[in-house]
N, C-alpha and C positions, 0 to 999 in steps of 0.2 A: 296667820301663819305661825306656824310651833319651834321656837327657834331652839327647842330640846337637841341635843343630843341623839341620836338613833343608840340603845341598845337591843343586845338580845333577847329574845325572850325568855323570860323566866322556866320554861321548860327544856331550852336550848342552853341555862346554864346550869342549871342542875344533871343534864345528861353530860355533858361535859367535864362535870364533877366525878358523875360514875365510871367515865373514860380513864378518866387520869387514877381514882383509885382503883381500879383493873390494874392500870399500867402497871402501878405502884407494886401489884403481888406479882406481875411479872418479871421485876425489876426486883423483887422480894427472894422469888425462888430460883430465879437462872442465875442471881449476882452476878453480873457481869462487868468491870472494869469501871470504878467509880459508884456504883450501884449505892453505897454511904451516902453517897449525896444527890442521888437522882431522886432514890425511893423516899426520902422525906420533903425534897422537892415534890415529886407529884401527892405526895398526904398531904401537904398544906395548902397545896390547888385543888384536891379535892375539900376540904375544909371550906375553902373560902368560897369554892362555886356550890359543892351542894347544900351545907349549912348553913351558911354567908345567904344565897340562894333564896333558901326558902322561909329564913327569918326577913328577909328584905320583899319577900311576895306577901305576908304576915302584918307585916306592917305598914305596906302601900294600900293593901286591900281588905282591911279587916274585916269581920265577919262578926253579924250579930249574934250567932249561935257558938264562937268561938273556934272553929272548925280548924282554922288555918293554924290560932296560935297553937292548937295542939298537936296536929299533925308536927309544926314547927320544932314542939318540943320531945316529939316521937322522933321526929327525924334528927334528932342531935343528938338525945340516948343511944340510937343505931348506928351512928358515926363514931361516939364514944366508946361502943363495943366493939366496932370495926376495927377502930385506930388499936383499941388496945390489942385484940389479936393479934394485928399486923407488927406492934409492938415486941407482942409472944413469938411471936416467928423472927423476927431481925433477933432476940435475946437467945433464941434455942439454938441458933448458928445452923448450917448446912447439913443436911440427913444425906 
């Protein structure tokens, strides 16, 4: 008997990642009441579910041909371009 844990699965936290950074530009562009601390609230749960995510699928199941660690470090370049725009938008203030 497997006396683990139940988690989700690895494709169940990564879209949850993508949820919460959605959220995050919605939460970016309406600024609503508190929005200072929502919006980097849901950036650091996107951080940790889709980056987090996909370096922890990377490293439970590696791959002989390297497939995963690159994707891994695709998908954290993409998040670092993400974050920073989101960045550019919270610095440009309200249009």
């Amino acid at each position: 008997m497997n006396t683990s844990r139940p988690t989700l699965p690895y494709p169940a936290l990564m879209l949850l990642g993508n949820v919460a950074f959605i959220a995050s530009w919605i939460v970016i562009l309406k600024r609503p009441e508190g929005w200072q601390v929502v919006g980097p609230v849901l950036l650091l749960l996107f951080l940790g579910l889709r980056v987090g995510g996909v370096w922890k699928y990377a490293l439970n199941y590696p791959d002989p041909a390297g497939r995963t660690k690159r994707s891994a470090i695709l998908s954290t370049v993409l998040a670092a371009l993400a974050v920073g725009l989101w960045g550019y938008t919270w610095l440009s203030g309200p249009r």
